[in-house]
N, C-alpha and C positions, 0 to 999 in steps of 0.2 A: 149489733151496733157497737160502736167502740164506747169507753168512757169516756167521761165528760171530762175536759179540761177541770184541774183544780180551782172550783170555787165553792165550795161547801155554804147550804143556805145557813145565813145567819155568821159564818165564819171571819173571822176578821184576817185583814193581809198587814202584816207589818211593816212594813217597808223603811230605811232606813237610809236616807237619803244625803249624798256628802257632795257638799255643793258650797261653792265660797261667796257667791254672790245670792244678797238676802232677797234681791228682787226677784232671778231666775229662781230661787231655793222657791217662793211663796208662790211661782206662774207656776211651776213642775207642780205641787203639790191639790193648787185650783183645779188640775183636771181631770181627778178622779172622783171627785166625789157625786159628780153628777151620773155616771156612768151606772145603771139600773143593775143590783145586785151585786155592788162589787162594795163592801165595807172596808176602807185602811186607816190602820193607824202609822199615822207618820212621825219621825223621829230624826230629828234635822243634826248635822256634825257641819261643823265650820270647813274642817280638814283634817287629815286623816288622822291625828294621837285624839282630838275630839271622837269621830269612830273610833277608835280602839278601846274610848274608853267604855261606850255605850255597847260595843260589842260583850264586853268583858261579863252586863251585868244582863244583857237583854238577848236572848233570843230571836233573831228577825226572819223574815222568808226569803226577803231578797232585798239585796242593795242596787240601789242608782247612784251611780258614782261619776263625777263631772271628771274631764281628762283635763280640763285648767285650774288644775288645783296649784296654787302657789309653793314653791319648793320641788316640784315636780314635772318632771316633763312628759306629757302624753302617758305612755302605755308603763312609765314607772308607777305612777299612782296606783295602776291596776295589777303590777304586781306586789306593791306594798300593800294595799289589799287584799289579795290574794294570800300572804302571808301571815295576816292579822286574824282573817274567815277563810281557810281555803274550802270548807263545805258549804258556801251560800252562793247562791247561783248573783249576777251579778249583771245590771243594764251599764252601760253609759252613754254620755251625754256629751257629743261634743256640738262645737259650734261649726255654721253652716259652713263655712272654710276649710273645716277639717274632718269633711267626712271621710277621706281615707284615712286617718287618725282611727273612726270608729271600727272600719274592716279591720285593722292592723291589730284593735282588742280583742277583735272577735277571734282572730287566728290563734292571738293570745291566749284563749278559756275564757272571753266571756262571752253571756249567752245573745245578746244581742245590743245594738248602740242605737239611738235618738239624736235627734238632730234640732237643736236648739233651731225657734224660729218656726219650725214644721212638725211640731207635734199638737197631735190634735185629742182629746180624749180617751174614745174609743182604740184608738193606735197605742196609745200609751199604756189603757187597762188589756189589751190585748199582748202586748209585748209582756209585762210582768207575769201575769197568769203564766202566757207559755215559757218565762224562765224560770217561774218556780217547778211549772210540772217536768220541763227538759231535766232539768236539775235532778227531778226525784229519780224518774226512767233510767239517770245515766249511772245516779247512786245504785241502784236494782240491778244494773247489768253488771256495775263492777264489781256489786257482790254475788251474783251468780260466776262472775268468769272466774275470783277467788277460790271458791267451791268446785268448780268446774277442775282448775289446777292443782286443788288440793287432794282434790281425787286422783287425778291424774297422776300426780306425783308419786301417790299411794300407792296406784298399783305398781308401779318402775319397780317400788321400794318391794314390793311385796313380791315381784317377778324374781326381782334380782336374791330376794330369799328364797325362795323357793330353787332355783339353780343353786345357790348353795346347799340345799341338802342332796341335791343331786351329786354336785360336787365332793359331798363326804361320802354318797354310796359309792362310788365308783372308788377313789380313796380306799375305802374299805375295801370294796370288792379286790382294789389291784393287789393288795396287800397280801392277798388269801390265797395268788397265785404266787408260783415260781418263776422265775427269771426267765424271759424268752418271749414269744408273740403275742401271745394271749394279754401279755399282764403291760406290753409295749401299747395294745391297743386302748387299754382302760385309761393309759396315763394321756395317751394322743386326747383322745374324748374326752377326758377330764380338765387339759390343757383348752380343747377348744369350745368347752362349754363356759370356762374359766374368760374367756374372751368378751361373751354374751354379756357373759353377766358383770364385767363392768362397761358396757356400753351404757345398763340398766340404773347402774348406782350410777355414772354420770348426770343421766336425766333427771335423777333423783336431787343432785345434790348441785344444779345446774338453775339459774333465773330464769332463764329459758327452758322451759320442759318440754318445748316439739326440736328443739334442736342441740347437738351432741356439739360439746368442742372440741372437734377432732383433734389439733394440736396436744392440746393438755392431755388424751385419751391413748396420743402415740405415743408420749410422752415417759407415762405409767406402764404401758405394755410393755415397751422396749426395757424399762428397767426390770421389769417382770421376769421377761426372758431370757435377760444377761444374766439376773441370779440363780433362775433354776438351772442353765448350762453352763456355771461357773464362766463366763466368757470375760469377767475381768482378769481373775485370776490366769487366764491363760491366754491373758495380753489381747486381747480383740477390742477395739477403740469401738466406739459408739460414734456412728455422724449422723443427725440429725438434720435435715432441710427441710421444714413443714412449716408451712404457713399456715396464719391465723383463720382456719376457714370452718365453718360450724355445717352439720349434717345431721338431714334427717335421719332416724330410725332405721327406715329401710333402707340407707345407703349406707351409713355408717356400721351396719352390724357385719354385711357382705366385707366390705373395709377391713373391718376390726380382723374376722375370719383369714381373708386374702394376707396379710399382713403377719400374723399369727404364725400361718404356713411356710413364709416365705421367709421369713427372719430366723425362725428354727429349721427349716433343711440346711442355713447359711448355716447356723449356730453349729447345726450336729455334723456336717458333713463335708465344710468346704476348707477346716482347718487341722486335720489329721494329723496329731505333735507327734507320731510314729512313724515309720513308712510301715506300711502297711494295712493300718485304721482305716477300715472303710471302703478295701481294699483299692488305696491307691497313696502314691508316693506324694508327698508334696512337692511337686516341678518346680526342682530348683531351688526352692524358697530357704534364704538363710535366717537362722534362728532368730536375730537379731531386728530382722524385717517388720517393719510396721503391717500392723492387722487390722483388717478393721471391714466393718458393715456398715452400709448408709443404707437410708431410709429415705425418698423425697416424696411427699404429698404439695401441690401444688398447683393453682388456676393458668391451665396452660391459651384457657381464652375465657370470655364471659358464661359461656356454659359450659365448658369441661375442663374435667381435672385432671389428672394426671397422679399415680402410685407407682412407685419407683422400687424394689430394692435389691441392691448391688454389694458386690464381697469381691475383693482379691485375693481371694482363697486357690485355691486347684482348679477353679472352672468346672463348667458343666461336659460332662460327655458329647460328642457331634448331637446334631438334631436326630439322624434317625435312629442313633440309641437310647436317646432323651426319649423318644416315642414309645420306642418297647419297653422302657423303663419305668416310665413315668407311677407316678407311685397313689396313694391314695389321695395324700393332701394335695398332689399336685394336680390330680383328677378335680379333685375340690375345688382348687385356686379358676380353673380353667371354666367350670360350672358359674360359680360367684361373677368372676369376669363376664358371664355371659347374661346373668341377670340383674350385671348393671349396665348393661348395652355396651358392652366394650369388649373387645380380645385379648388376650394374652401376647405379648412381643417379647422373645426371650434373646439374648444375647450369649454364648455358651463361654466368652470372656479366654480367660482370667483377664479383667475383674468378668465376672458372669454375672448380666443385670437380667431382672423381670421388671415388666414395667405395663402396665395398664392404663389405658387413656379412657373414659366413659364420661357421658353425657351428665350435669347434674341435674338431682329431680329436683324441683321448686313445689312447694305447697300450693294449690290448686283451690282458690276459694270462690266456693259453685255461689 
């Protein structure tokens, strides 16, 4: 069996009653006391700096509070109250005329409205009870959902350490090799575990902890990756076109990943200041030529997005050498793409784009 609505036997109900009229104040008050089992003590305010003051000195369980309070018009009274007690669950009272007046508190935060004229005892000791117990339930869940976030948050925090010591083996490890493949691939892995883990310190450090803000996150990478491949210093502009759009978890890391790959093959490969670097000439390209990489994240309809990114660098090789070529991370990029429900579209330029179109996941609440 469930518990009982709050009426503890013997327990008294405070009630705190803000009403401008001494007649309606003394009818409101006549109808509890007949009601079997329900003990209140009442505690009358003219209007509201009257409540405020008895608030200041009195503890109550719950306010009835009239919406023709002089000075105030309808649902102001109930947020001036509100701001006086925002932790007391709260009835009102309005007149028979202005019953949508009372929905329009209730949408407000408060727990239920009375209807001058049509209240009747029973209705009235019935309405309080359940706004003091509502009151309690919803203070319980907002401190379990607290708890709930705070953990939550903890682990992000404690994931995203944890890839940091990762982050330093590998560090370490690449250190202890020589120049050449081995010590290419510790750094790859180290760069893309490096990716992860600020997905991780986002959530952490984010008011929302089920959702990532993507912009702010492409934001940080991008400058990430301009400074470990020196790309300012060798004149490569930055263009950003990313909209305000926030992502789960599990779309945001594939993202982060994709993006990662695709901004550093631009980085290492499509700007050769030699002929020769990487074996291939820069076609044509004079010195003085603007450089640059863009980036576009954007809602190309209500459920899908769209990941872009483009370089007028040297272009990509035809497609079907792009095929026999294709390299690790681009093996990667092509995987990620695929489990976010979307394809790879490559353009082989100059400018050479990649651009990914996938569905977004929406939070699913069973």
């Amino acid at each position: 069996m469930g518990r009982a609505i709050f009426s503890p036997a013997g327990s008294v109900i405070r009630i705190l009653l803000v009403e401008t009229d001494a007649e309606d104040a003394r009818a409101i008050q006549a109808l509890l006391p007949g009601v079997s089992g329900l003990r209140c003590e009442w505690h009358h305010a003219g209007d509201l700096p009257a409540a405020g003051r008895i608030l200041d000195f009195l503890s109550v369980d719950v306010v009835v509070l009239s919406l023709c309070l002089p000075g105030c018009s309808g649902v102001e009274s109930l947020q001036r109250l509100q701001a006086l007690a925002p932790d007391k669950p709260v009835v009102v009272v309005t007149a028979e005329e202005d019953e949508d007046l009372g929905v329009a508190a209730v949408q407000q935060g408060a727990q239920e409205y009375l209807v001058k004229g049509q209240m009747e005892s029973r209705t009235v000791a019935r309405i309080v009870r359940y706004a003091i117990e509502r009151q309690r339930v919803e203070a319980q869940l907002r401190a379990s959902l607290l708890e709930k976030e705070t953990l939550l948050r903890e682990v992000h925090h404690r994931v995203k350490n944890n890839l940091q010591v990762i982050l330093s083996l590998l560090r370490l490890g690449s250190e202890n090799l020589p120049e050449g493949e081995a010590r290419r691939i510790f750094q790859d892995s180290h760069n893309r575990i490096r990716s992860m883990s600020m997905i991780h310190e986002a959530l952490y450090q984010s008011r929302n902890i089920s959702k990532v803000p993507f912009h702010d996150y492409v934001k940080e990478l991008m400058r990430e990756l301009f400074c470990a491949h020196n790309a300012w210093a060798r004149g490569i502009e930055m263009d950003l076109q990313i909209a305000p759009v926030e992502l789960g978890i599990d779309t945001a890391i594939p993202c982060g990943l994709i993006l990662h790959e695709l901004v550093t093959n631009s980085l290492e490969h499509a700007f050769p200041e030699a002929a020769g670097k990487g074996g291939a000439k820069a076609a044509g390209r004079l010195p003085e030529e603007r450089k640059w990489v863009q980036v576009v994240f954007r809602r190309v309809d209500p459920d899908r997005l769209q990941l872009q990114v483009s370089d007028n660098g040297i272009g990509l090789p035809p497609e079907g050498e792009l095929r026999k070529k294709k390299s690790v991370g681009l093996n990667l990029v092509v995987t990620l793409a695929g489990q976010l429900g979307g394809a790879v579209d490559c353009r082989t330029g100059p400018p050479s784009v990649y651009g990914i179109v996938f569905p977004e996941k929406r939070l699913r609440l069973v």
